[in-house]
C-alpha positions as CSV (number, residue, x, y, z in Angstrom):
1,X,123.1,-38.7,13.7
2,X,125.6,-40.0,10.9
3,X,124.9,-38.4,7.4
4,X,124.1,-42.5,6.4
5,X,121.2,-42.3,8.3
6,X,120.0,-38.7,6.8
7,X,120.2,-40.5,3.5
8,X,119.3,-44.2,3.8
9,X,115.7,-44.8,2.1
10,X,112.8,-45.0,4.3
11,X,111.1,-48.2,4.6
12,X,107.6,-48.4,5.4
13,X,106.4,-51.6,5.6
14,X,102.7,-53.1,4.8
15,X,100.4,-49.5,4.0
16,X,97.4,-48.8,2.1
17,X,98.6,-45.5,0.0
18,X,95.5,-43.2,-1.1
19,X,96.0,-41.2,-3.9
20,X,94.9,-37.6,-5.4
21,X,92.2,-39.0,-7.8
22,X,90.5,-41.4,-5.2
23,X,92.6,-44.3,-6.1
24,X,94.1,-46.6,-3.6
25,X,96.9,-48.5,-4.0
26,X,97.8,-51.5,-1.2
27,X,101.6,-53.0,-0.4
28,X,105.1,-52.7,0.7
29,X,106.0,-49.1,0.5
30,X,109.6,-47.3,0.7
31,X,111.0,-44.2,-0.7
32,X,113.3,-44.2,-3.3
33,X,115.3,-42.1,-5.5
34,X,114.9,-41.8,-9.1
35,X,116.7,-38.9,-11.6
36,X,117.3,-36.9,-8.8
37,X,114.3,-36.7,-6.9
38,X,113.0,-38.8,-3.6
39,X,109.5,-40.8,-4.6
40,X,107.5,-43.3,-2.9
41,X,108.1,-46.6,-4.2
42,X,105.2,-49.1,-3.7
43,X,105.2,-53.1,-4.5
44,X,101.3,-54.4,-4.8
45,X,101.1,-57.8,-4.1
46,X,99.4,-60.2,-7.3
47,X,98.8,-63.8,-7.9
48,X,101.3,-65.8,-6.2
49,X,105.1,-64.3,-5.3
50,X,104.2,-61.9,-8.1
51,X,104.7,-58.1,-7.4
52,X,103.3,-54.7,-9.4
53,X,106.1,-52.2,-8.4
54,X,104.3,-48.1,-9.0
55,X,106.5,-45.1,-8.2
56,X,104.3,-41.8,-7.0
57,X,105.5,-38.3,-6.2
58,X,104.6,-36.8,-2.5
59,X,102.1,-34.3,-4.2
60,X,100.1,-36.7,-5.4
61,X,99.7,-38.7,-2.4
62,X,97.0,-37.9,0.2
63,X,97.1,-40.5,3.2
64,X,99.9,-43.1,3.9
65,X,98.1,-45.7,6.3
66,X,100.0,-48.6,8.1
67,X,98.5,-52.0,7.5
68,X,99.5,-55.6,8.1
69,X,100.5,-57.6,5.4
70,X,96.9,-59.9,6.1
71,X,95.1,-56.7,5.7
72,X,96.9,-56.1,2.8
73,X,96.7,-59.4,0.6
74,X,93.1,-59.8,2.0
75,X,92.6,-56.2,0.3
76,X,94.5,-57.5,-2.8
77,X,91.9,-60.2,-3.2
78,X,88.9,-57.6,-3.7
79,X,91.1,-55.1,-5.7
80,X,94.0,-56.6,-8.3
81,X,95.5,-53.1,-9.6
82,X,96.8,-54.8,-12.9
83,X,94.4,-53.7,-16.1
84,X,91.7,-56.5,-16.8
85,X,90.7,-57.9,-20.3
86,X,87.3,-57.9,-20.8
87,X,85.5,-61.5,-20.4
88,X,84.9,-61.7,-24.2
89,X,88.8,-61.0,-24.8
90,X,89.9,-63.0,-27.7
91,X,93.3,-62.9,-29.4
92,X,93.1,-61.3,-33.1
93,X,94.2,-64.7,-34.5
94,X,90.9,-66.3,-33.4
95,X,88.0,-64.0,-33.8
96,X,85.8,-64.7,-36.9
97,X,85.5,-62.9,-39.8
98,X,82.1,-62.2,-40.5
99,X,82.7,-59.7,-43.0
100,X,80.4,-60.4,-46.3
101,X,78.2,-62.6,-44.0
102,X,75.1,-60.3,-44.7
103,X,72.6,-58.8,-47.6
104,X,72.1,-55.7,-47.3
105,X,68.5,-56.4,-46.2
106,X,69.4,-58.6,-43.7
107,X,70.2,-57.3,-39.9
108,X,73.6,-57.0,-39.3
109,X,74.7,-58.0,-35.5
110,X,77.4,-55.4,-35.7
C-alpha cells in the first residue's frame, strides 16, 4: 500500500447518514479534510442539479447506510433538508400596516 492510498479521501457514494439527534440526512457522502481534522462531507440532492453540501464530525454520526441514488432522490422528495418559510411568508416591503387601524374598544386581530 502507497502512502497516496493511506491519504486519498474516502468516497462513499449514495448513503442515508443518521445523526446523534434523530436527524437524517440523505446523499453523496465522502470524507474530507477541513483545518486539520478528517469530517464526513455530505452533498443532499434539492430541486433540480442543485446540491446542499453539510460537513459532520464522526462523533456525531450514528449509522452510515448505503443507498442508491433512486432511493436517495425518492427520499429527497419526502424530506428537502433546506429551512422552509412558512405559507403566509411575505417580504417586509409588502405586509400592511395596520397600525392605528383600531379604537381601543374595538377587537384587535393581533
Amino acid at each position: 500500500m502507497t502512502s497516496t492510498e493511506n491519504t486519498a479521501p474516502k468516497d462513499f457514494g449514495w448513503v442515508l447518514l443518521e445523526l446523534m439527534g434523530h436527524r437524517q440526512r440523505i446523499g453523496k457522502a465522502k470524507e474530507e479534510e477541513i483545518a486539520g481534522s478528517k469530517l464526513l462531507r455530505i452533498d443532499i440532492p434539492t430541486e433540480g442539479e442543485d446540491y446542499v453540501t453539510e460537513y459532520y464530525g464522526a462523533s456525531s454520526i450514528y449509522a452510515l447506510r448505503p443507498v442508491s441514488e433512486e432511493v436517495a432522490k425518492d427520499h429527497y422528495a419526502l424530506s428537502d433538508p433546506r429551512p422552509r418559510r412558512p405559507a403566509e411568508y411575505k417580504p417586509s416591503h409588502q405586509i400592511e400596516d395596520h397600525s392605528g387601524q383600531y379604537d381601543e374598544d374595538d377587537d384587535c386581530p393581533v
